[in-house]
N, C-alpha and C positions, 0 to 999 in steps of 0.2 A: 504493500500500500504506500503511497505517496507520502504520506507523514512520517513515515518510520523513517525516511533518509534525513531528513533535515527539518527544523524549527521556522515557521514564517518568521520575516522579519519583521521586526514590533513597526507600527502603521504609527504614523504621525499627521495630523492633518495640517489645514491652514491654523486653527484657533491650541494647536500642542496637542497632546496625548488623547487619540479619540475612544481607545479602551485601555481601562487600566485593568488589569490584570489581578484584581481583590478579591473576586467570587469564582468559587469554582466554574461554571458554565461560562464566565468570561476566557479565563484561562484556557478551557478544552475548546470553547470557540476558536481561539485564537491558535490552537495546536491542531487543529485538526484542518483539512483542505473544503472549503464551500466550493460546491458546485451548482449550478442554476441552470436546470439545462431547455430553458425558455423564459426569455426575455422579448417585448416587441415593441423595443422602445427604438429600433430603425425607421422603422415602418408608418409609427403611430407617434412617433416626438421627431426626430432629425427630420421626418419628409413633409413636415409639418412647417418647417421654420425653425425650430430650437436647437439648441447646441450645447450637447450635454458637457461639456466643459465648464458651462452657466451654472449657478445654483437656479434648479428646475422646484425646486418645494414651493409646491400646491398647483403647480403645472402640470406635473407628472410624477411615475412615481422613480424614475433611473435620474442618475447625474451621475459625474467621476468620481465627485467627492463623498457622495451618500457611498456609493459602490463600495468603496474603500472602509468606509465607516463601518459597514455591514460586514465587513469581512472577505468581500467574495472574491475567489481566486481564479475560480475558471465560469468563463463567460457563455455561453452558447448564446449570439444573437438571432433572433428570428428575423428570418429571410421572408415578406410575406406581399401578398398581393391577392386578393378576393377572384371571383368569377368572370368580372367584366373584364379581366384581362386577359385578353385570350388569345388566339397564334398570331404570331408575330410583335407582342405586344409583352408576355407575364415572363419570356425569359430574360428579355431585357431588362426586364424592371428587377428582374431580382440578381442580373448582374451588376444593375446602379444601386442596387442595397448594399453591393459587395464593395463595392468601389467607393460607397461613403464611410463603410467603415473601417478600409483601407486607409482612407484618407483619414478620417478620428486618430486612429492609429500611429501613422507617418506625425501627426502634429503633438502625437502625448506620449514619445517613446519611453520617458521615465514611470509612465502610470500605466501602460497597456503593449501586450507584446501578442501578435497575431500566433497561433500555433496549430498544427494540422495533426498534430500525435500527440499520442500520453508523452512521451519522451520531452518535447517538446514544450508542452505545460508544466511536467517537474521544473524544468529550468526555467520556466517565466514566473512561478511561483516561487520558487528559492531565490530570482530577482528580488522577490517584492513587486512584478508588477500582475494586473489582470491577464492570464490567458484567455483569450479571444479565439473564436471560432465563430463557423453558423451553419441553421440546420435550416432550409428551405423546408418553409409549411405550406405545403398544397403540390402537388404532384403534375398538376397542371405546368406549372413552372416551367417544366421539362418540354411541352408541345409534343408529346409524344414521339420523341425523339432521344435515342440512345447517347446519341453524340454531344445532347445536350447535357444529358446526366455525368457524361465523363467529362462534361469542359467545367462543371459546376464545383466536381471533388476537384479538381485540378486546382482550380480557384480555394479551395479550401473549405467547403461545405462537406461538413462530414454525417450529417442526418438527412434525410429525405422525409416528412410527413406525404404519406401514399395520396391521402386527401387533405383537403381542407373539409369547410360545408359542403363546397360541392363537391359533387364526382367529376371524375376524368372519365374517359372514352373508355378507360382501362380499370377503373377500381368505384366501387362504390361507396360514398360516406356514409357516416351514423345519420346525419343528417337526411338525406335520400331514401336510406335504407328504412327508415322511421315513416317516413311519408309512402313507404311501400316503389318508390322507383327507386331508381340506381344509375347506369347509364345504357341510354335504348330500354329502362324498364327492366334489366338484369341487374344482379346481385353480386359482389364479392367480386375477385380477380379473371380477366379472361387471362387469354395465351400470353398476350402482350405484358401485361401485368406481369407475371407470372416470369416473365425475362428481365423485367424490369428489379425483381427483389436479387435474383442471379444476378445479375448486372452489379447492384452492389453489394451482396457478398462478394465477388470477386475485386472490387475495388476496395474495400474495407469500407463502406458508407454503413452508416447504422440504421438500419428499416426501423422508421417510427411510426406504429401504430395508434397514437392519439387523434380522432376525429375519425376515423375510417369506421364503418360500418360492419358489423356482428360477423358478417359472411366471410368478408373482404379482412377480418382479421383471422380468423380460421384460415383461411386460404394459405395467408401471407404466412401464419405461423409454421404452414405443412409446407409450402415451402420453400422458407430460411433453411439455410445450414447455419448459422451463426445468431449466437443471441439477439434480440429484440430491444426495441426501447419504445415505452411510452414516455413520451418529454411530458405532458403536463394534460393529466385527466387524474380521476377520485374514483373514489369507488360508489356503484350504482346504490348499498344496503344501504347509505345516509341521504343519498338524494338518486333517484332514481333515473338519472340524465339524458340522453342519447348517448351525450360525453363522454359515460363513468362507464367502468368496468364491473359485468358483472362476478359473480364469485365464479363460474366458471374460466373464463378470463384470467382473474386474477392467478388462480392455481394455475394454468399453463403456462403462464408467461416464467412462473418460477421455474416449472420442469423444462423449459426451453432454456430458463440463465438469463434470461434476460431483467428489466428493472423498469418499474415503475414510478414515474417521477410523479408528486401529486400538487395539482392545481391549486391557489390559493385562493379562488374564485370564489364566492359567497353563494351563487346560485348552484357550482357545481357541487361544494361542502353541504351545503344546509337545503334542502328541499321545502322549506318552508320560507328562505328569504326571499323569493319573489315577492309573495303575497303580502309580506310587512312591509318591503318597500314601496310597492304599491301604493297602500295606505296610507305611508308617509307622504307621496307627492301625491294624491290625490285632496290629501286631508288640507296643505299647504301648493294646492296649485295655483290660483291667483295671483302669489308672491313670487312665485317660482316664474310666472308668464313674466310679472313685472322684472324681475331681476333680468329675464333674458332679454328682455326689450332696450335693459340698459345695456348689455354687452356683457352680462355675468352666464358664463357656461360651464360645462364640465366639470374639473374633481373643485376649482374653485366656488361654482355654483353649491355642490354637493357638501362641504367643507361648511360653509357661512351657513345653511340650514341646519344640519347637525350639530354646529357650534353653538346655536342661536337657540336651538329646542334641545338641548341636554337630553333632558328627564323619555323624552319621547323617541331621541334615534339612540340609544345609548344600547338598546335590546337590539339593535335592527340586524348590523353584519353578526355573526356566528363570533365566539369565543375561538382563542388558539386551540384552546382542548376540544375543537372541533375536529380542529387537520391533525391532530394528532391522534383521534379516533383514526382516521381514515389510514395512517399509518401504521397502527395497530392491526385496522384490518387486515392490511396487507403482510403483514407481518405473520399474522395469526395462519392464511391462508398459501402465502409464497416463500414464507421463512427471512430475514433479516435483510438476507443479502441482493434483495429484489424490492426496494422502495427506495427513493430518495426525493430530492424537490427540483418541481418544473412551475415555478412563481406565475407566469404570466403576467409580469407584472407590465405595464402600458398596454398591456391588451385586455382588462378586465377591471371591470368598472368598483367593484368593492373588491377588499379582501378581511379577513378575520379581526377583531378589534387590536389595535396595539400594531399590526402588521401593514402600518402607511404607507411603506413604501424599500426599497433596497437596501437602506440602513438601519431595518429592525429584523434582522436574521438573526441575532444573538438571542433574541426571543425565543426563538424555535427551540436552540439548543438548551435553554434554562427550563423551558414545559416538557422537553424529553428527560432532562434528569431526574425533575418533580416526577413523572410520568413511572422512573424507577429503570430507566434501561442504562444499562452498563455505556462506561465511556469509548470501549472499541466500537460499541455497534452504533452508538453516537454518530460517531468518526465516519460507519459507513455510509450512513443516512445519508451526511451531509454532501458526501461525495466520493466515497470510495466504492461503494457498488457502481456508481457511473465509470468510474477510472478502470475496474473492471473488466466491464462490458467494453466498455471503448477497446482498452488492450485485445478484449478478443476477436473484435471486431477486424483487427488489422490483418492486412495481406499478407498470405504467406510470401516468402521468397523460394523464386524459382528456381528448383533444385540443376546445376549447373550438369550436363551432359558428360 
């Protein structure tokens, strides 16, 4: 494991020392390697106008210096673009995602160091800076095109999500599959498909099943030869989702090796927070009309209600000892070594109380101590069942004639 080699170096921010090192769960935070293996704050903050080198609090929930704050050592950025983007148009767009945070990159070499292997990340980590990678979410991306998938890992995309909501030509979403179509009204992976997860197991890409459809994950899981990833889904027993995994699900992906990283999304966690937020903006929409009429939007609109009505939003997102249910779950059904976290964070509108944003992950690791799990399996959560799977995900070398 990653941590056993070497000690991060103690993080210093702009205002001095942004953890000190006095509580047990600071300390193991700070010893152990974060991994986040969904972030979509390319996508949803940079192609928006903002520049996460800024302080972004109450804009969003990613910046450098949250990043840092929180501990996090290895980066997976999402790669992303919806349905409307489609041939000739979605793999451009997500080689200009690639190319923006190339350029982030190139402008912050003492905070961020791009990496394409585990190998790679231990040394960007024992820098002290962010490892940086990205996983293209939605399979579309690709134009149903091989050559596209291999210029993508080249660029350094080491995940592929099969779907987004939508379906491709080739796989069908949760999304789709719920609505009872798929693509052409079929279910799960055809041929093409089916070349496509080949394709990257042979390149070392990691098949990630979060968003893809009940069929279309059976498929893909019959056949991978190499472990799986869910980047960032829950399990279905606490909210019953499209999204989330059911316990069937959940047990294979263990017997595959593969890991399930869990979403900090409030509607995925809690199946009842639709319905209270709801109520909230319904009960307050008048103010809510007026505020937008002045230019107040998104997490700052969100922010000023909730600040403003304590007593009232104070129930509304889910407690941490929510996501730590859901980890449990996984735990209980997949065994230790098959959960860790995929945040979501700029791509999902709430998350757990306490959990604002990139620089509250120490949280995590303090509700898992309370919670009674030992500090190795801690360590994996965080990110060493990802460093794992990654490791096994890699190419073999071609045995020399």
């Amino acid at each position: 494991m990653l941590h056993r080699n070497f000690t991060k170096p103690f993080l210093v921010g702009l205002s001095g020392l942004l953890f000190s090192c006095s509580t047990p769960y600071q300390t193991l935070h700070q010893k152990a390697v974060l991994v986040d293996t969904h972030n979509d704050v390319l996508s949803q903050v940079v192609f928006e106008g903002h520049s996460v080198e800024t302080d972004l609090t109450g804009k969003a929930h990613t910046d450098l210096a949250r990043m840092k704050k929180g501990g996090v050592d290895v980066q997976v950025f999402a790669v992303f673009c919806d349905e409307t983007y489609g041939p000739g148009r979605a793999f451009q767009y997500a080689n200009d995602q690639i190319d923006t945070l190339e350029a982030i990159v190139r402008r912050n070499p003492d905070k961020l160091q791009l990496v394409s292997s585990p190998a790679q990340a231990r040394a960007a980590v024992k820098a002290g800076k962010i490892a940086s990678l990205t996983g293209v979410e939605g399979g579309h991306m690709i134009e149903d095109n091989l050559d596209n998938l291999d210029h993508l890992y080249r660029r350094g995309v080491r995940y592929l999500t099969l779907t987004w909501n939508n379906s491709t030509a080739w796989a069908s979403s949760a999304a789709d599959e719920t609505k009872g179509t798929g693509y052409n009204g079929k279910k799960g992976l055809n041929d093409f498909g089916k070349q496509v997860v080949r394709r990257m197991n042979d390149l070392g890409m990691l098949v990630d099943l979060s968003h893809v459809g009940e069929q279309t994950f059976w498929d893909a899981l019959n056949t991978s030869a190499k472990p799986v990833l869910v980047s960032h889904s829950c399990a279905a027993k606490f909210s019953p989702h499209p999204r989330n995994l059911n316990d069937a699900q959940i047990q294979a992906v263990g017997k595959n090796g593969g890991v399930i990283h869990i979403n900090f999304f409030s509607e995925f966690l809690d199946s009842a927070y639709t319905r209270r937020i709801k109520a909230f903006m319904s009960k307050h929409e008048a103010e809510i009309k007026s505020l937008r009429a002045q230019g107040t939007t998104g997490m700052a609109l969100k922010d000023l209600l909730f600040n403003k009505y304590p007593d009232e939003s104070k129930h509304i997102n889910p407690p941490i000892s929510l996501l730590i249910d859901h980890i449990d779950h996984v735990v209980k059904l997949a065994g230790i070594d098959h959960v860790g976290l995929g945040s979501d964070y700029d791509g999902i509108g709430a998350a757990p109380v306490g959990l604002d944003d990139v620089s509250t992950y120490p949280l995590i690791t303090k509700a898992l101590l309370e919670r009674g799990y030992k500090k190795k399996d801690i360590e994996k959560i965080l990110g060493g069942n990802f460093l794992r799977v990654w490791e096994a995900n890699q190419p073999q070398p071609v045995a020399k004639k």
